[in-house]
N, C-alpha and C positions, 0 to 999 in steps of 0.2 A: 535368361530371365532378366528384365528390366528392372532396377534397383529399385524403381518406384512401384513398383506391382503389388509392394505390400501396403500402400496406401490405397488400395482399388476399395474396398471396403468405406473408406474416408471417402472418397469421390463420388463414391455412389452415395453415401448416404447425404451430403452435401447437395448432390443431385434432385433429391426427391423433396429438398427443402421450399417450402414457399416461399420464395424470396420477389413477391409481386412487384416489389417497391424497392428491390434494391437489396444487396447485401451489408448486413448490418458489421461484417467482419473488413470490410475495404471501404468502410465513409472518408470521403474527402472532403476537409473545410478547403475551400475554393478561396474563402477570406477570413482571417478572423479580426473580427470589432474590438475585441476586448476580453478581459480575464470570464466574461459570463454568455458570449453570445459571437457566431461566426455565421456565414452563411455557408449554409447545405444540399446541395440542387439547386443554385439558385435563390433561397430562400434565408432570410432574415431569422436566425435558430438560436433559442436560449440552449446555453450550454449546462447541463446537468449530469455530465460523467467525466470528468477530467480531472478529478483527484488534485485539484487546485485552488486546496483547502484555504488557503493564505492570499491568495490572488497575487502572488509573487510573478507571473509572468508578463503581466506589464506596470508592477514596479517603480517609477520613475528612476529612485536612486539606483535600484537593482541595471538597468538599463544603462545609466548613465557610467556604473561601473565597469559593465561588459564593453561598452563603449570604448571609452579610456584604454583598457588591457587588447582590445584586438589593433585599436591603432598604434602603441605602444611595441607588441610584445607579438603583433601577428595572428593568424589562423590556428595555428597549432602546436606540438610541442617534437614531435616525430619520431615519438621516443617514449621506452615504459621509465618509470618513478626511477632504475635504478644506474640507470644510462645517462643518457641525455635529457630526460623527460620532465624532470623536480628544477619550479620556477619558483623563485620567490616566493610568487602568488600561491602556491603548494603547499608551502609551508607556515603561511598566516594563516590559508584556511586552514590548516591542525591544530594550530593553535587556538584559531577562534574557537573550533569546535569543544576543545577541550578547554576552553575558558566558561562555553556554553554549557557544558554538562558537569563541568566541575572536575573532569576528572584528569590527570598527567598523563595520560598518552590518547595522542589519535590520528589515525591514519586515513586516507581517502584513497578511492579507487575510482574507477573509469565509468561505473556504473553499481546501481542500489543490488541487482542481481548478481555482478560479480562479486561484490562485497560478501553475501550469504555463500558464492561457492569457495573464495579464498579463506575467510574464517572458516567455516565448517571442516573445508578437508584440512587444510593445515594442522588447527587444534588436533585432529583425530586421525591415526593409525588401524592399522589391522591389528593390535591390539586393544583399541577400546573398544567405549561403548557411546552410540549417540542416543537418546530418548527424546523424542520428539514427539508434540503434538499431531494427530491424525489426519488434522487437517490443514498441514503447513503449507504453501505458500510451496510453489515448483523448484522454486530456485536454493531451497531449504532440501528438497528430495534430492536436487542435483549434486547438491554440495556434498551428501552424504554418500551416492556413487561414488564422487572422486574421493572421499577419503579413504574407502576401505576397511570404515570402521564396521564392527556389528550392531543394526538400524534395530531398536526396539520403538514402537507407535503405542503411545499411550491413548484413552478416549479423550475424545476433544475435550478442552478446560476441565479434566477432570484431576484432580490433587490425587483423591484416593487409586483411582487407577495409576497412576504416576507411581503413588507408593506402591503399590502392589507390584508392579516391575523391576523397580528400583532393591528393591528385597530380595530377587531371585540373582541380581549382580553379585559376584563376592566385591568384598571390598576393596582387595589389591589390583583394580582394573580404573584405569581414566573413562570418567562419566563425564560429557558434557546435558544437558536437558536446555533442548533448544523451543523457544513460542513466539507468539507472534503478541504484540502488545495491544493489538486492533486486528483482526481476522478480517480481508477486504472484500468477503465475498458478500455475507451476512451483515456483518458491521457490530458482530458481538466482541467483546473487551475480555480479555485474560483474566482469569483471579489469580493476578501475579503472588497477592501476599500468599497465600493456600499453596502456590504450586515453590515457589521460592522456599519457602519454610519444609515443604517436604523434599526439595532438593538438597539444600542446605543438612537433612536432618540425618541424608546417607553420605557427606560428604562430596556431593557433586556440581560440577562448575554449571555457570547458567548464563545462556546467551538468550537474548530476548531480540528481537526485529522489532524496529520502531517505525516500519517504512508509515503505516499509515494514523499513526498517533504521533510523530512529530510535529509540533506547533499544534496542537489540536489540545494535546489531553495535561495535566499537570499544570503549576502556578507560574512557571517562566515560560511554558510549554517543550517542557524536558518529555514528556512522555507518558506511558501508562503508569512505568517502572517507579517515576517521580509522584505522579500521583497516589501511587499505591504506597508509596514511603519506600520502595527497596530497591533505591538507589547505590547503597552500602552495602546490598548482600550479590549486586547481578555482578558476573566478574565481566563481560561482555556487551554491551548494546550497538546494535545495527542497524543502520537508518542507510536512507536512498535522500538526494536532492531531487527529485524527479515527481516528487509530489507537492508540499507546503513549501521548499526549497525553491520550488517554479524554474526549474534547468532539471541538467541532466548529472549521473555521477551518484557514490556511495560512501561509506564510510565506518570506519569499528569505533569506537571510544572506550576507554580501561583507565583500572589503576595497576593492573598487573604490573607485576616487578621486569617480566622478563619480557612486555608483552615487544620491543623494538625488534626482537629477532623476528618477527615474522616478517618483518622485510625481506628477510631473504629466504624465508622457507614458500611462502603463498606464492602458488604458482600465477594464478590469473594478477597478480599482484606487477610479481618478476617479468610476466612476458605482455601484457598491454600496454598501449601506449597509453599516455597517462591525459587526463583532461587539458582541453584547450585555454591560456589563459583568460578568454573573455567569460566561460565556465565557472571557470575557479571565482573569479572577479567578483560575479555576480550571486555565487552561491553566497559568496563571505558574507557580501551586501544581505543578501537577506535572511543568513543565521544570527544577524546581528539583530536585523528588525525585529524580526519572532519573540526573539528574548525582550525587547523591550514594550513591546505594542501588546500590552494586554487588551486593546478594544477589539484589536482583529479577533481574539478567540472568541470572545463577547459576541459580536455580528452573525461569526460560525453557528457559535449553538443557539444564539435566537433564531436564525434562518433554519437550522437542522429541525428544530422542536417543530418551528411552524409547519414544516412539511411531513415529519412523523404524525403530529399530531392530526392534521388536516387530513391525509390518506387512511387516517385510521379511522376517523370519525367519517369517511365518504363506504368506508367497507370494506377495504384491500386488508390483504392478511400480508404482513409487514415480516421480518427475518431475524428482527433483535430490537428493543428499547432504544431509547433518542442516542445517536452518533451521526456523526458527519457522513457517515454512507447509508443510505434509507434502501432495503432492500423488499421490494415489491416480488411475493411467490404468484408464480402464474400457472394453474393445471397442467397444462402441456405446453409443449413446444410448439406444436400450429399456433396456440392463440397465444404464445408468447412473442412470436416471428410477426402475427400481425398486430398484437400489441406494439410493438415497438416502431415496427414502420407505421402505426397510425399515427402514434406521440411525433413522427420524424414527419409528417406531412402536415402534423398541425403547431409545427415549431419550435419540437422539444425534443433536443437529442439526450438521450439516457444510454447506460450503457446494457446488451442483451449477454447473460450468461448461460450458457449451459452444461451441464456433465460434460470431460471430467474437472470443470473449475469449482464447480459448485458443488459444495457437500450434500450427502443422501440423495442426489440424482435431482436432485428440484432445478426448478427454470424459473428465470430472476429476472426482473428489469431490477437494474442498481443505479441509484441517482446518488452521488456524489456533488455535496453542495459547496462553495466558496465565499467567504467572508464578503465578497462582492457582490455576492446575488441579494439582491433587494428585493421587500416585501412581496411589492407588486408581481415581480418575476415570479416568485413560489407564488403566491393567488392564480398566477395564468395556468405555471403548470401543473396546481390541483385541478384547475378548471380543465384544462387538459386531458387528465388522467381521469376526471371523472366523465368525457366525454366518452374518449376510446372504450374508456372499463364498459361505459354501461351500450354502447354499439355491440361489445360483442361480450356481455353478458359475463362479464367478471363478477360486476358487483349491479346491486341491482337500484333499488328509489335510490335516491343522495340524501344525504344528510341536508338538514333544511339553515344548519348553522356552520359556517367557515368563518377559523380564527381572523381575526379584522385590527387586532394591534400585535403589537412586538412581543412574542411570547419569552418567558425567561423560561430557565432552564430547570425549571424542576428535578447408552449405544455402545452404538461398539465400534469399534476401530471402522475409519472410511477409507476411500481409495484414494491415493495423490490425487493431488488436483495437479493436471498435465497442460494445463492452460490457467494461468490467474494476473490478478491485476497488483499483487499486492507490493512487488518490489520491481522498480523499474533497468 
C-alpha cells in the first residue's frame, strides 16, 4: 500500500473543487509593493489577509536593522539555542521582550508554532492535565500530543464549562488551562478575566497565546491578557513574530521562578536551529516600535471598524464584533470558492477558510487589516465585496450609505481545527 493512499479521500475531494480561477491554497505574489498591496496574476492586488497588523514588514528601521545583522553576523546561525545557536542578538531580543511585557523571564524560539508545542508538552507530563479551549489553534492540539498529558476541551470562551471540568480534576494533579487571546478564525476575544478567575479559583496554571492580539489589543499593546488586567494572574503568555512582529519566530514570557529550566527540557527548543541574526535584528526593532507607537494601533481599529462596519451595513453576516480580523460567513463552499476568486480577479486578495480550520463547519472569507491600509483601500474593498456578494447573490440591494470619514472605535465542544492561521 502506498503511504499516501490515506489521503485519496483529500485528493478527491480537492478534486471536485471549483477552482475556475485558480487555487486559492498555492497564491503566488509574483511582487510585493508594500505592507498592503502585491501583484497577483499579474495584477496590481490590495492585500487583505496577511496578518500584518502593524505593517512591520517594510519597516524602515526594522529593515535597516536586518540589514546591519546579516552583513555583520551572516545568513544564519547553524545551530539550536543550546549549541552553537545563542548570538548576542538572542539574547537582547529576551530581554527586550521581557522589558516589553514586564515580566523576568523570556525565551524565543524558531517559530510562533514551535513555541505552543515546546511550552505545552514541556509544562505537561503523563501525569497531568491540559484544559483547553475547543477551539484552539492546531499547534495548541499538537503540543498536547507531545506531551502525554490527559487533554480535557472546554466550550469555546466559556468560564462555566471551564469550571465544570475543572471540578471533576482532584486537586493533587498539575492543571495547565491553555486560550487563545484573539481566536484567528472568527476574530472573537477570550473573556480572559471569567476564564483566569475560574482557573486561578481551582489552583491552575494558565497559558494564553497572544499570536494574534500582540500589538493589536491592550495600552502599550501587551495583549488581550493586558487589556483584560490579568497580567498578574497568567503564569505563561505566547506570542509568534510572524504576525504584528512582521518576520518570522516565537516566544514564552513569565515570571515563574523556575521557569530557565526549560531550556533544557523543551524538546522543539533543544533540537532547532535557532533564528537567523537578521531575524532576531529586526524582531527587536519592531517590539520596540509597538510599545511605543500608539498611533499604529489607532489606524488598526479605525480601518478595522470601517470595514466591520461597512460589510455590515452592505448585508454580509460577519463572525465576531470590531477586531482586526473581519470574518465574512459564506453558505457553502461552491460560493465561497467563487466568492474569493471574484474578490482575487477584481483586486482583493482575502484569505479562504474552510472545515477543519473553522469552527462549526462554516466557510469564511477572513480579511485581516494592517495599520497601513488606508481609507480609500477599505472603500474599494467594500466596493468589491459588495460587487462579488450581490453577482452571486449573497447579499442582495446595497446599502445606499458607506462610512465616508475616519470611523473611531466604538455549544458544545468542536473539532481541532487541523488547518489554522493563528500561530506562525
Amino acid at each position: 500500500m502506498d503511504l499516501l493512499d490515506k489521503f485519496n479521500p483529500i485528493i478527491e475531494a480537492k478534486a471536485k473543487l471549483p477552482f475556475e480561477d485558480g487555487d486559492p491554497f498555492m497564491v503566488c505574489m509574483e511582487e510585493v509593493i508594500s505592507q498592503t498591496e502585491a501583484v497577483i496574476n499579474g495584477r496590481r492586488t490590495i492585500l487583505a489577509g496577511t496578518n500584518n497588523y502593524m505593517g512591520m514588514t517594510f519597516d524602515k528601521d526594522c529593515i535597516a536593522a536586518a540589514h546591519q545583522a546579516l552583513d555583520s553576523l551572516g545568513t544564519g546561525t547553524t545551530g539550536s539555542r543550546v549549541l552553537n545557536g545563542t548570538y548576542a542578538g538572542h539574547r537582547e531580543l529576551e530581554k527586550t521582550l521581557a522589558e516589553f511585557y514586564g515580566t523576568r523571564h523570556a525565551i524565543v524560539f524558531s517559530t510562533g508554532y514551535q513555541a505552543n508545542l515546546a511550552m505545552i508538552s514541556a509544562l505537561c507530563g503523563s501525569k497531568d492535565y491540559l484544559l483547553i479551549d475547543a477551539d484552539s489553534h492546531a499547534s495548541i492540539y499538537d503540543g498536547c500530543k507531545m506531551s502525554d498529558a490527559t487533554v480535557v476541551r472546554f466550550r469555546h470562551n466559556d468560564p462555566a464549562d471551564l469550571d465544570k471540568r475543572l471540578r471533576r480534576i482532584g486537586p493533587d494533579v498539575g492543571r495547565l488551562v491553555v486560550v487563545e487571546g484573539l481566536y484567528s478564525m472568527l476574530g472573537d476575544k477570550a473573556p480572559l478575566q471569567d476564564l483566569v478567575k475560574v482557573a486561578k479559583a481551582h489552583g491552575a496554571a494558565v497559558l494564553v497565546d497572544e499570536a494574534h492580539s500582540l500589538g493589536v489589543y491592550g495600552k502599550t499593546g501587551r495583549g488581550v491578557t493586558q487589556e483584560a488586567g490579568v497580567e498578574d494572574q497568567v503564569d505563561f503568555i505566547v506570542g509568534t513574530f510572524s504576525k504584528s512582529v512582521g518576520t518570522i519566530g516565537g516566544f514564552c514570557v513569565s515570571n515563574h521562578p523556575k521557569f530557565e529550566v526549560l531550556r533544557l527540557v523543551a524538546r522543539p527548543y533543544l533540537f532547532t536551529a535557532s533564528l537567523p541574526p537578521s531575524v532576531v535584528a529586526s524582531a527587536t526593532a519592531a517590539i520596540r516600535k509597538i510599545g511605543a507607537r500608539k498611533d499604529l494601533r489607532e489606524k488598526l481599529w479605525a480601518g478595522a471598524t470601517r470595514l466591520h462596519d461597512g460589510l455590515e451595513k452592505l448585508g454580509f453576516e460577519l463572525g465576531a464584533p470590531v477586531s482586526p480580523i473581519t470574518a465574512v460567513k459564506i453558505p457553502d463552499q461552491a460560493t465561497a470558492l467563487r466568492f474569493w476568486s471574484g474578490l482575487l480577479n477584481e483586486g482583493i486578495y482575502v484569505n479562504l477558510a474552510f472545515p477543519p480550520a473553522t469552527p462549526q463547519g462554516i466557510f469564511l472569507l477572513r480579511c485581516s487589516l494592517s495599520s497601513a491600509h488606508t481609507a480609500e483601500q477599505i472603500d474599494l474593498m467594500l466596493e468589491r465585496f459588495e460587487k462579488v456578494g450581490k453577482n452571486l447573490g449573497v447579499i442582495g440591494a446595497a446599502s445606499e450609505k458607506r462610512p465616508s470619514g475616519e470611523a473611531e472605535q466604538t455549544e458544545q465542544d468542536r473539532p481541532a481545527r487541523g488547518v489554522a492561521a493563528a500561530t506562525g
